[in-house]
MOPAC internal coordinates of N, CA, C and O (Angstrom, degrees):
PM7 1SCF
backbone

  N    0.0000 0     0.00 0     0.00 0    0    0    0
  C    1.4472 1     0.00 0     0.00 0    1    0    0
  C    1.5224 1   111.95 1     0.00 0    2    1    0
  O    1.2310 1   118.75 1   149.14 1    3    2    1
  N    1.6424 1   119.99 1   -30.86 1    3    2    1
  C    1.4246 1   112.21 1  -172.39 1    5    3    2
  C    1.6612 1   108.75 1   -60.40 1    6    5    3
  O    1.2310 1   120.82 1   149.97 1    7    6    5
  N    1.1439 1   116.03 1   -30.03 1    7    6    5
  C    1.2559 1   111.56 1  -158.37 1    9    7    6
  C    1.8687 1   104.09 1   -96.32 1   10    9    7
  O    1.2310 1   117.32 1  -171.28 1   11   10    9
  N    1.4708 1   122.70 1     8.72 1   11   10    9
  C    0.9743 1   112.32 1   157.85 1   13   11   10
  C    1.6951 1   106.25 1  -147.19 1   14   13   11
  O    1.2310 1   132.77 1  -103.71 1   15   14   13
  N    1.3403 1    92.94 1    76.29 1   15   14   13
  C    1.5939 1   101.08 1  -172.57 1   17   15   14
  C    1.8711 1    95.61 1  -100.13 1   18   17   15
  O    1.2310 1   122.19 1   171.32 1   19   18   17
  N    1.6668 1   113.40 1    -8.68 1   19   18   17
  C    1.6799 1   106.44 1   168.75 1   21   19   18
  C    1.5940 1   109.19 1   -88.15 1   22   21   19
  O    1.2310 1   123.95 1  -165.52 1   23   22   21
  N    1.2639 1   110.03 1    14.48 1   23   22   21
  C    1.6479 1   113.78 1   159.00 1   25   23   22
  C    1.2442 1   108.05 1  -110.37 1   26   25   23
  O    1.2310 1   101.46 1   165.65 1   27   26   25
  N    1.6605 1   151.40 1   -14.35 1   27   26   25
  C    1.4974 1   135.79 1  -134.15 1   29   27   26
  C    1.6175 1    81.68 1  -130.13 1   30   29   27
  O    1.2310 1   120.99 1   162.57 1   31   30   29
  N    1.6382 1   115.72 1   -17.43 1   31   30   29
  C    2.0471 1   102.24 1  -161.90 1   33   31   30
  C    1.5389 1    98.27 1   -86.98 1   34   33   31
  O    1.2310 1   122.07 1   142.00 1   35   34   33
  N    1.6129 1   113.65 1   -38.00 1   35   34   33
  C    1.4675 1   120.06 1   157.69 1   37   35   34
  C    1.6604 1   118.45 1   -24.49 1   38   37   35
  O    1.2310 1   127.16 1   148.80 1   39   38   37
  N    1.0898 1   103.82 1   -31.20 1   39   38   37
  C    1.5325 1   104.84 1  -164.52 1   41   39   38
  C    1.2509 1   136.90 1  -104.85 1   42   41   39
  O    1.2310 1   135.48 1  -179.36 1   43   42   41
  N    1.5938 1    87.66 1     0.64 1   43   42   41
  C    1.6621 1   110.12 1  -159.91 1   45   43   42
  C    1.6457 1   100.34 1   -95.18 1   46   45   43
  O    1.2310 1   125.62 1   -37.75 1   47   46   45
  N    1.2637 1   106.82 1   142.25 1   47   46   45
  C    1.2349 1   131.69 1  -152.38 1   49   47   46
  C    1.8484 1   107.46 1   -72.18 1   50   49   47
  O    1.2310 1   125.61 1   178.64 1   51   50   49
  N    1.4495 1   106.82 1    -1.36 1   51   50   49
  C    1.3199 1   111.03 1   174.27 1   53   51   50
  C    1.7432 1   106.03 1   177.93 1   54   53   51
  O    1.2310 1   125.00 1    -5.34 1   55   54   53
  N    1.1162 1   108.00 1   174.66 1   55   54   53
  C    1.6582 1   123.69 1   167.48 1   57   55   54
  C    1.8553 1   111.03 1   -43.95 1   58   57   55
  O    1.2310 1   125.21 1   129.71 1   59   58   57
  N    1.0795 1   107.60 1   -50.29 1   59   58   57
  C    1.9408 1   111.44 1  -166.49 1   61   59   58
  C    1.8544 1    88.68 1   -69.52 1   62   61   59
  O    1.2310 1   117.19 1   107.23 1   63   62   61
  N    1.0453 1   122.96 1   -72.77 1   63   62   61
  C    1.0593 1   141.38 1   175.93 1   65   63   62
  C    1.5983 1   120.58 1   -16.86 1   66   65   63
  O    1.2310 1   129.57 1   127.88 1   67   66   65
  N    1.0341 1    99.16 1   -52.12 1   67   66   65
  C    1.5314 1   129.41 1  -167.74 1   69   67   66
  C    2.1725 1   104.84 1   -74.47 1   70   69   67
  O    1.2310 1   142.21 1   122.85 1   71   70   69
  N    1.6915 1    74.48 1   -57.15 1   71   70   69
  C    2.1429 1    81.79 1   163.74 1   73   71   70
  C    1.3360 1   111.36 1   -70.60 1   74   73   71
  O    1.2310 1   121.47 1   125.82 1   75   74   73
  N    1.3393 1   114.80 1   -54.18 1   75   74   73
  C    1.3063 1   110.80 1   173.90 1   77   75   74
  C    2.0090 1   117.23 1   -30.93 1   78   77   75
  O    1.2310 1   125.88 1   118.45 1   79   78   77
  N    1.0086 1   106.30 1   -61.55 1   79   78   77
  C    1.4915 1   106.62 1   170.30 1   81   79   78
  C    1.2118 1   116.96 1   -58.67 1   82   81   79
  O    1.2310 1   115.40 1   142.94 1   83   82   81
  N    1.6420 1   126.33 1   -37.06 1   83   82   81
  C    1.5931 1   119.00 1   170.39 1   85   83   82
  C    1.8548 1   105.44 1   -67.16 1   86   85   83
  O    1.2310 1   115.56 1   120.27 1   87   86   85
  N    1.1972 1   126.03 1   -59.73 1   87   86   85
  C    0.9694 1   108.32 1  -178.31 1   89   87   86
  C    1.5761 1   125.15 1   -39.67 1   90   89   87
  O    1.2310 1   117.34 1   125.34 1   91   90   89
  N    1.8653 1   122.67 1   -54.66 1   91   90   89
  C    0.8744 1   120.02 1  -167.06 1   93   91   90
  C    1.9835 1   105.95 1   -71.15 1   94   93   91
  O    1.2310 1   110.03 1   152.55 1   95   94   93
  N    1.0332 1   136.33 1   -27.45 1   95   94   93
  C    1.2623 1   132.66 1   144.98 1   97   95   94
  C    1.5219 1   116.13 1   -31.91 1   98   97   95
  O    1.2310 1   122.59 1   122.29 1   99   98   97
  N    1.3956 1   112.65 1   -57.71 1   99   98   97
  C    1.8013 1   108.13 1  -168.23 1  101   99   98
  C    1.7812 1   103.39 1   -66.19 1  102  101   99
  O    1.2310 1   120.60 1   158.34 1  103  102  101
  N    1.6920 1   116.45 1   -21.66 1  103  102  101
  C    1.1535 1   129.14 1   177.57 1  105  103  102
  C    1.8759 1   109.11 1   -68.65 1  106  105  103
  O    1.2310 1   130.84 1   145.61 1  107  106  105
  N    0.7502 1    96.69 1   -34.39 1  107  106  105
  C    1.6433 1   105.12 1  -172.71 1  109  107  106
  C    1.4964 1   117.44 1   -67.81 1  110  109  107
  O    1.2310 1   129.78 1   134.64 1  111  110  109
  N    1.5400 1    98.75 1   -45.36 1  111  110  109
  C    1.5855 1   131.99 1  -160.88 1  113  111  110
  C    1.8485 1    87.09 1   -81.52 1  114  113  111
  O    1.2310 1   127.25 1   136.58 1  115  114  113
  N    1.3451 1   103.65 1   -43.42 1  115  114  113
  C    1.5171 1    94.54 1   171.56 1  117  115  114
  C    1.6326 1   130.85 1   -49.03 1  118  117  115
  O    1.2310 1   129.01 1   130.82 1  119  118  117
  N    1.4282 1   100.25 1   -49.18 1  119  118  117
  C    1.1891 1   130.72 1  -156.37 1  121  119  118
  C    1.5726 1    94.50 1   -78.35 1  122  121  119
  O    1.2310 1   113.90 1   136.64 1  123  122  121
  N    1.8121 1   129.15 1   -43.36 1  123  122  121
  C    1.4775 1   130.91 1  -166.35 1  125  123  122
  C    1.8623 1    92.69 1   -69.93 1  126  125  123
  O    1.2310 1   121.11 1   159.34 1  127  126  125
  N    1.2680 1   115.48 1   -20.66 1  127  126  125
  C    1.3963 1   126.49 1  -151.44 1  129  127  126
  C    1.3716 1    97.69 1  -100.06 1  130  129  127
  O    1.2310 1   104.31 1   139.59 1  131  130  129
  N    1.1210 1   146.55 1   -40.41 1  131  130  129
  C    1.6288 1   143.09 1   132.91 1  133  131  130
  C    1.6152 1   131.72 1   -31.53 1  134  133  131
  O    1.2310 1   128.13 1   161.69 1  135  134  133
  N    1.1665 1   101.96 1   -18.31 1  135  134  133
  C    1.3852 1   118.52 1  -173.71 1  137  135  134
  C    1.5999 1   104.00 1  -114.73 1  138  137  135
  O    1.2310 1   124.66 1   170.81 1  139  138  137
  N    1.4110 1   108.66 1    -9.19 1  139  138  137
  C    1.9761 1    96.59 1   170.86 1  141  139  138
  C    2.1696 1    81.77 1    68.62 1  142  141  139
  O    1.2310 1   108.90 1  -146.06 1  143  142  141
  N    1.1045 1   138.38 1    33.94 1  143  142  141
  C    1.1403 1   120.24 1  -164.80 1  145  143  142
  C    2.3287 1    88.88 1  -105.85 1  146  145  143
  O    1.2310 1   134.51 1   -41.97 1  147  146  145
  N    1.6067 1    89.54 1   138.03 1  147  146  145
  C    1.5345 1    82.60 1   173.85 1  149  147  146
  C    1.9183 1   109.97 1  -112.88 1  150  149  147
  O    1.2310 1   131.45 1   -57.92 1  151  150  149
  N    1.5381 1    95.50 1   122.08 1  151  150  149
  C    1.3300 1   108.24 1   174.92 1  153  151  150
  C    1.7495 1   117.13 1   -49.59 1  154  153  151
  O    1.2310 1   112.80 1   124.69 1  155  154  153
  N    0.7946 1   131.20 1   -55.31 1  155  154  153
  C    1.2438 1   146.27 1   154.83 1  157  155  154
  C    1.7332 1   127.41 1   -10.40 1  158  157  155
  O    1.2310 1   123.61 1   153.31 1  159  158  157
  N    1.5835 1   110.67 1   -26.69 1  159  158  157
  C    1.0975 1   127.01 1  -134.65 1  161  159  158
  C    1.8435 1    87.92 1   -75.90 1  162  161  159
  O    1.2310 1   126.60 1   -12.71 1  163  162  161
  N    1.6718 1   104.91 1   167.29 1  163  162  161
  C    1.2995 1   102.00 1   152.63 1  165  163  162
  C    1.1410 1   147.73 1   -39.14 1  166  165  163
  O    1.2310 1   106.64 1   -30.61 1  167  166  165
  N    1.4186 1   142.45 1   149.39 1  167  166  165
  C    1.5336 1   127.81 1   138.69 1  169  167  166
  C    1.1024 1   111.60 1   -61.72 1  170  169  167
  O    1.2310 1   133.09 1    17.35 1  171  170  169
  N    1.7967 1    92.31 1  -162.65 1  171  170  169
  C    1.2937 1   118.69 1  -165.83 1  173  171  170
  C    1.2240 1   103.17 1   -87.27 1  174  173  171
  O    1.2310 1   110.71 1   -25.70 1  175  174  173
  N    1.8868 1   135.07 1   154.30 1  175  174  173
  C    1.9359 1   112.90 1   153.64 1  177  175  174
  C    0.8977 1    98.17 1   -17.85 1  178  177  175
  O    1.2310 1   121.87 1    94.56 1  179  178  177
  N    1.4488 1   114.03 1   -85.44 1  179  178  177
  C    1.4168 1   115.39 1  -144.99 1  181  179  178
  C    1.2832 1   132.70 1   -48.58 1  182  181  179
  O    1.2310 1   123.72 1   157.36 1  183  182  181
  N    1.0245 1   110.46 1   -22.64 1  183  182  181
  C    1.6942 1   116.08 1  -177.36 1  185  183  182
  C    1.3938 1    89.07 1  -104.32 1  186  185  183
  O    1.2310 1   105.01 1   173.20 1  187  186  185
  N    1.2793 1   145.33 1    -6.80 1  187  186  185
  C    1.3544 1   119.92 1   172.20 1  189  187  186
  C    1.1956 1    99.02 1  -106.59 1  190  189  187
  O    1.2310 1   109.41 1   149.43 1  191  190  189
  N    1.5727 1   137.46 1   -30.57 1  191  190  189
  C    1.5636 1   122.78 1   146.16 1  193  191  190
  C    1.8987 1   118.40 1   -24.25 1  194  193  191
  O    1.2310 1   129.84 1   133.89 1  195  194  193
  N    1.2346 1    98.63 1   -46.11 1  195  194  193
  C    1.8347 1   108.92 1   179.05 1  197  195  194
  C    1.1890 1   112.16 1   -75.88 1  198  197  195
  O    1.2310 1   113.84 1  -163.54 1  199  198  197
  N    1.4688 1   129.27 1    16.46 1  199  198  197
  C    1.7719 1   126.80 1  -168.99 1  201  199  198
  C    1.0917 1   122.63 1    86.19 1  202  201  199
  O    1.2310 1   111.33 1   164.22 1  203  202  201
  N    1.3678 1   133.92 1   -15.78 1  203  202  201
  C    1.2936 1   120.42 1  -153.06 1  205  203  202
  C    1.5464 1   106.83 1   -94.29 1  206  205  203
  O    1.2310 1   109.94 1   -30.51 1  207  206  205
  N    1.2991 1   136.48 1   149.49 1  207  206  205
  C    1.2247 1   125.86 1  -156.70 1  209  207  206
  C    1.5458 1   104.54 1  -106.83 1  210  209  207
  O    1.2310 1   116.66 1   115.66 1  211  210  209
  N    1.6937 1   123.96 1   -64.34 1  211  210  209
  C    1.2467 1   125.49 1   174.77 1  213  211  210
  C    1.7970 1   113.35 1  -105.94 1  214  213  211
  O    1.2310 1   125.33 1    37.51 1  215  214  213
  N    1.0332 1   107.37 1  -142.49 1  215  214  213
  C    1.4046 1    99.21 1  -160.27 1  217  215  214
  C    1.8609 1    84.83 1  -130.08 1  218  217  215
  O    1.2310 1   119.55 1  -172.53 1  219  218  217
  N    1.3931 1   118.47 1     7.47 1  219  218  217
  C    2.0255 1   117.70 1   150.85 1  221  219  218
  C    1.1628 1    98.56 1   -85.22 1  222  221  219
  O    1.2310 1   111.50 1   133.96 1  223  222  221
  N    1.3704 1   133.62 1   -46.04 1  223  222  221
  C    1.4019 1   114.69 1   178.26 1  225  223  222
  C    1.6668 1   130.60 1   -35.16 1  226  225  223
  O    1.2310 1   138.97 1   122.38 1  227  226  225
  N    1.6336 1    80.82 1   -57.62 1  227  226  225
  C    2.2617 1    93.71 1   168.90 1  229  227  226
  C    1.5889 1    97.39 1   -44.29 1  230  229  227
  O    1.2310 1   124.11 1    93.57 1  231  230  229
  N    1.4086 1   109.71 1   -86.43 1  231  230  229
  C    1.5887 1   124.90 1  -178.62 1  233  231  230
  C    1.2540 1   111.20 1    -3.55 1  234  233  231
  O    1.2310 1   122.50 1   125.36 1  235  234  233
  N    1.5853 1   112.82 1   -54.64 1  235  234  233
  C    1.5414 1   121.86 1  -167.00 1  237  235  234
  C    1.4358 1    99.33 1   -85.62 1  238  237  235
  O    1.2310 1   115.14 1   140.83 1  239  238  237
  N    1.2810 1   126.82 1   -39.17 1  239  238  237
  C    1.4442 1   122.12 1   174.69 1  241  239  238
  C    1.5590 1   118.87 1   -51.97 1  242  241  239
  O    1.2310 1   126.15 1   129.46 1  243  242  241
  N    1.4748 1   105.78 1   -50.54 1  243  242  241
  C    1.2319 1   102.71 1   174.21 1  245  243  242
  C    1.3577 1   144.79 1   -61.36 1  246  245  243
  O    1.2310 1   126.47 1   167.78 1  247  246  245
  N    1.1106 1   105.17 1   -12.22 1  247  246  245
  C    1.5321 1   125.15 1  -154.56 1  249  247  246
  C    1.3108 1    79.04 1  -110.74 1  250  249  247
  O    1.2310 1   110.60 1   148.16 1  251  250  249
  N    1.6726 1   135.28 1   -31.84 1  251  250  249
  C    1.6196 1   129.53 1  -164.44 1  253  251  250
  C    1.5658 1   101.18 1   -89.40 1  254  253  251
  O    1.2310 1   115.65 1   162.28 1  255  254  253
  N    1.3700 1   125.85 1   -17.72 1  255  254  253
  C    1.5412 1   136.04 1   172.40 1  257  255  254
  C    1.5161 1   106.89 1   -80.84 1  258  257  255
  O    1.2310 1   111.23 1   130.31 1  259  258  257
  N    1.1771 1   134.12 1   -49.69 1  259  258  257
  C    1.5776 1   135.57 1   167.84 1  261  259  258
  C    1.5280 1   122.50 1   -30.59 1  262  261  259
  O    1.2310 1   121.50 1   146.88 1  263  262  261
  N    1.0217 1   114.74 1   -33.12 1  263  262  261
  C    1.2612 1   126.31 1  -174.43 1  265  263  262
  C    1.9228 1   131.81 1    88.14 1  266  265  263
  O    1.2310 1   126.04 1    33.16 1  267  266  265
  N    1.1095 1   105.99 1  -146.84 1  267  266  265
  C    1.3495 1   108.39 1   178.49 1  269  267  266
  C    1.3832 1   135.36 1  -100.79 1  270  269  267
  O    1.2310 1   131.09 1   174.26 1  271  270  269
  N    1.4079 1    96.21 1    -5.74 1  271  270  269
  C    1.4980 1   118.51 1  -165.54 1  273  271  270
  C    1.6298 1   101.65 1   -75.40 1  274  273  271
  O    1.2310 1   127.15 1   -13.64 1  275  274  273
  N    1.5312 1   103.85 1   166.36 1  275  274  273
  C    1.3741 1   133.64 1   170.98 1  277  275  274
  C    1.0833 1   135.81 1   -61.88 1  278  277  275
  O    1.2310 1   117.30 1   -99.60 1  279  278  277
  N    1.5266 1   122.74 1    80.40 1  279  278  277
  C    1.7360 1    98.93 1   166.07 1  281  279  278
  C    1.1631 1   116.98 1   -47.26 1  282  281  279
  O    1.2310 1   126.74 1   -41.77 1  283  282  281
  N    1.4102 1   104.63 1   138.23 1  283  282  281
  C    1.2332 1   128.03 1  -171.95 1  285  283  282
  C    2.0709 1   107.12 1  -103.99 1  286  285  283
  O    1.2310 1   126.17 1   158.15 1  287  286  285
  N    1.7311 1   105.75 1   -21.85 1  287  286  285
  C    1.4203 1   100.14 1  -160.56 1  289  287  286
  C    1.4832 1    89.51 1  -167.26 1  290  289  287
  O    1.2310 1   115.19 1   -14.27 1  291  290  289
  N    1.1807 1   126.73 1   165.73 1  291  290  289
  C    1.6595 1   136.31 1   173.08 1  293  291  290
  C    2.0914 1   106.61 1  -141.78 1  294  293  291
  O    1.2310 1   128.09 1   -62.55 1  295  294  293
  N    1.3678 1   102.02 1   117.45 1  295  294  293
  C    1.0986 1   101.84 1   176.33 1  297  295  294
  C    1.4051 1   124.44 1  -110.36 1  298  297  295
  O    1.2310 1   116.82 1   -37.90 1  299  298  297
  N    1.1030 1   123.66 1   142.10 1  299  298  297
  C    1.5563 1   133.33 1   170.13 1  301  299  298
  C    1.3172 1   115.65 1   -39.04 1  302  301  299
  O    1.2310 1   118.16 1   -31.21 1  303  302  301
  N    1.1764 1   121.10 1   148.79 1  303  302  301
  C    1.9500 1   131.82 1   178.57 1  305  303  302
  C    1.7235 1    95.30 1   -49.77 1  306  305  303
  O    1.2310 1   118.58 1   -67.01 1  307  306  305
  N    1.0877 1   120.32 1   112.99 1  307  306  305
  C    1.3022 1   106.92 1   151.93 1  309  307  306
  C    2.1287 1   107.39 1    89.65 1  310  309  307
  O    1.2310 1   131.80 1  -157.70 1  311  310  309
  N    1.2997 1    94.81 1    22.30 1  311  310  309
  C    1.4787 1    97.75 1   178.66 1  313  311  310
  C    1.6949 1    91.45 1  -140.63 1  314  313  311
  O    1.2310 1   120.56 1   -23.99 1  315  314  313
  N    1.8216 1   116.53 1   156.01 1  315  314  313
  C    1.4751 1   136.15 1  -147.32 1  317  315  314
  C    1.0801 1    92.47 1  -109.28 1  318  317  315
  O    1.2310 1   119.77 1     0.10 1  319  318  317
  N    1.2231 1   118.04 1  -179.90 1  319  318  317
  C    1.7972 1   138.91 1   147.36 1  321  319  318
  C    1.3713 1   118.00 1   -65.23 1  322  321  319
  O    1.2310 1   129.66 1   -51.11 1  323  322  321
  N    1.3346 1    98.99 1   128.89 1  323  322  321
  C    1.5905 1   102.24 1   158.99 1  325  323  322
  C    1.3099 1   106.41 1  -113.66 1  326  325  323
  O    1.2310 1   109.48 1  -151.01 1  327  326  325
  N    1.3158 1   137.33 1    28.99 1  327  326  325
  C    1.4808 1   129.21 1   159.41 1  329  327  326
  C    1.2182 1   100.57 1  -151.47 1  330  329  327
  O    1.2310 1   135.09 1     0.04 1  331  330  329
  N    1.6383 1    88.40 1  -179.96 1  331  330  329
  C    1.9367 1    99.53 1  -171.45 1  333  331  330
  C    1.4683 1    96.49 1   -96.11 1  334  333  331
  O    1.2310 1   125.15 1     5.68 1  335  334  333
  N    1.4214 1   107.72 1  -174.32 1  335  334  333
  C    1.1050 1   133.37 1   154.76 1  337  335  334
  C    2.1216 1   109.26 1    96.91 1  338  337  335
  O    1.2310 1   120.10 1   180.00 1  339  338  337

């Protein structure tokens, strides 16, 4: 998702929502950045057996399989839903 978060804020179901996803991105970017961790990095064979070249490609794939719909909410690493839908 970090690497196509200028497709996912479009989508978000309002203003809170929308930061909510920038923040938890600037949280992430923190966190790869503590770790010396490089975004960039390879896949797996397998997914590079399947074409895919780096690991934005997945990112962008995934986010292009999700569809069109609305975030509705953005949650923290390791925190649930409190609503439906």
């Amino acid at each position: 998702m970090r690497d196509a978060i200028h497709l996912l804020t479009p989508r978000a179901a309002d203003e809170e929502v929308g930061r909510a996803l920038i923040r938890e991105m600037a949280w992430y970017d923190n966190y790869l950045n503590e770790g010396a961790s490089d975004r960039s990095a390879n896949t797996t064979p397998g997914n590079k057996r399947g074409g895919l070249a780096n690991i934005v490609e997945k990112a962008l794939g995934s986010v292009a399989k999700s569809g069109p719909a609305r975030s509705l909410a953005c949650w923290r690493p390791g925190s649930g839903s409190t609503a439906r839908g």
